[in-house]
C-alpha positions as CSV (number, residue, x, y, z in Angstrom):
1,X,-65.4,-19.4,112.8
2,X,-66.2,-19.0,109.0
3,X,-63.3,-17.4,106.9
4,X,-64.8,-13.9,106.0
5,X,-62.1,-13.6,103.2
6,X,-63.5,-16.1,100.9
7,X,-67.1,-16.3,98.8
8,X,-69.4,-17.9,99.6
9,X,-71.7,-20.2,97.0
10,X,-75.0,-20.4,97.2
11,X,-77.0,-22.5,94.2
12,X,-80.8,-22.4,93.9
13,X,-82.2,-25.1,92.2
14,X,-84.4,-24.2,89.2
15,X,-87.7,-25.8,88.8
16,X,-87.7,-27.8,85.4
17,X,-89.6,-26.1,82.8
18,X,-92.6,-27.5,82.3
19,X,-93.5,-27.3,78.1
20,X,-97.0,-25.8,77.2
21,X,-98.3,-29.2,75.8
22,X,-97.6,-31.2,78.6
23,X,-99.7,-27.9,80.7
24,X,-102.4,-27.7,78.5
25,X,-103.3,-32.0,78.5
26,X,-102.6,-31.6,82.5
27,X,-105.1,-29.0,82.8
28,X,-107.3,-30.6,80.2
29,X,-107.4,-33.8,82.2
30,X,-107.8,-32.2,85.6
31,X,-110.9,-30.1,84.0
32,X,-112.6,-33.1,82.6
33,X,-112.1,-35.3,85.9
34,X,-113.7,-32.8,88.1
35,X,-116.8,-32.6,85.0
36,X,-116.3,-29.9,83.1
37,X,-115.8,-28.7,79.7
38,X,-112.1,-28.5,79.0
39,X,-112.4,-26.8,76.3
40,X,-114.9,-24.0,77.6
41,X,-112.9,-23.2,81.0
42,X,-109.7,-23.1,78.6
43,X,-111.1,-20.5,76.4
44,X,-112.8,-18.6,79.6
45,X,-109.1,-18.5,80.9
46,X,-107.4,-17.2,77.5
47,X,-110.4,-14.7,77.3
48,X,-109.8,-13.5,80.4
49,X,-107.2,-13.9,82.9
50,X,-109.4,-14.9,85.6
51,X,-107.9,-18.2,87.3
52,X,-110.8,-19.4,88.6
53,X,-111.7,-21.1,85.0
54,X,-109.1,-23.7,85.7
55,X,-109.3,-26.2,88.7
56,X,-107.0,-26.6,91.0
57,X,-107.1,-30.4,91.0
58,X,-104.0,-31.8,90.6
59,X,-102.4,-28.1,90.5
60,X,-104.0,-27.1,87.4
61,X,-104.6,-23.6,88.3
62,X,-100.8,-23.5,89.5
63,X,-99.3,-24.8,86.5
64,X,-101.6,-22.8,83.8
65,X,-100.4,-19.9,85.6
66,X,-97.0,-20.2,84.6
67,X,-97.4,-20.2,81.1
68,X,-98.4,-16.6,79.0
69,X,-101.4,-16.8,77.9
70,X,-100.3,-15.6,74.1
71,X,-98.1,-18.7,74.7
72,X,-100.9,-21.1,75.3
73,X,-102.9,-19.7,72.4
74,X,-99.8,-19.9,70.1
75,X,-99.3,-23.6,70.8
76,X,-102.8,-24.5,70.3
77,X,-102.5,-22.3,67.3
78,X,-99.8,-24.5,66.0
79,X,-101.3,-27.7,67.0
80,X,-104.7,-26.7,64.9
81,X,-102.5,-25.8,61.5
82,X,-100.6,-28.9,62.2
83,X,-103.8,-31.1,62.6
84,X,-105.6,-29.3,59.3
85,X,-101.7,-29.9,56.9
86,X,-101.7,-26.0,56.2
C-alpha cells in the first residue's frame, strides 16, 4: 500500500519548441513536394486562418498550427528587412 502521507510527483514532458523558421521552411518544403505554390497557400493561411491552405504532408498543417499567425508574419517580416539591409 502507497504512503498517503507523502506527494506524489508527476513530470510531463514538454514538447521542444519548435522556432518559426524551422516551421515556415518545413511547411515550405512539404507545400512544394506535394506541387504547390508555397508561397500562395502561405499567404492564403496568414490571410485567413483556414488550415486547409497548408498540407498535411509531413505534419505541415500540425506544426503551422502551433505558431500565431502575427508570429509567422513578423518573422518573415524580419527576414525581408534583413534580406533588403534596411
Amino acid at each position: 500500500m502507497k504512503d498517503l502521507g507523502s506527494t506524489q510527483m508527476f513530470k510531463v514532458e514538454k514538447e521542444p519548441e519548435t522556432g518559426v523558421k524551422v516551421v515556415l521552411s518545413t511547411v515550405y518544403e512539404a507545400l512544394n513536394e506535394k506541387g504547390y505554390n508555397p508561397i500562395s497557400q502561405i499567404v492564403g493561411y496568414i490571410m485567413s486562418g483556414d488550415p486547409t491552405y497548408i498540407t498535411s504532408h509531413n505534419n505541415a498543417r500540425s506544426l503551422i498550427m502551433k505558431v500565431e499567425r502575427d508570429e509567422l508574419v513578423e518573422e518573415l517580416l524580419q527576414q525581408y528587412i534583413r534580406s533588403n539591409n534596411w
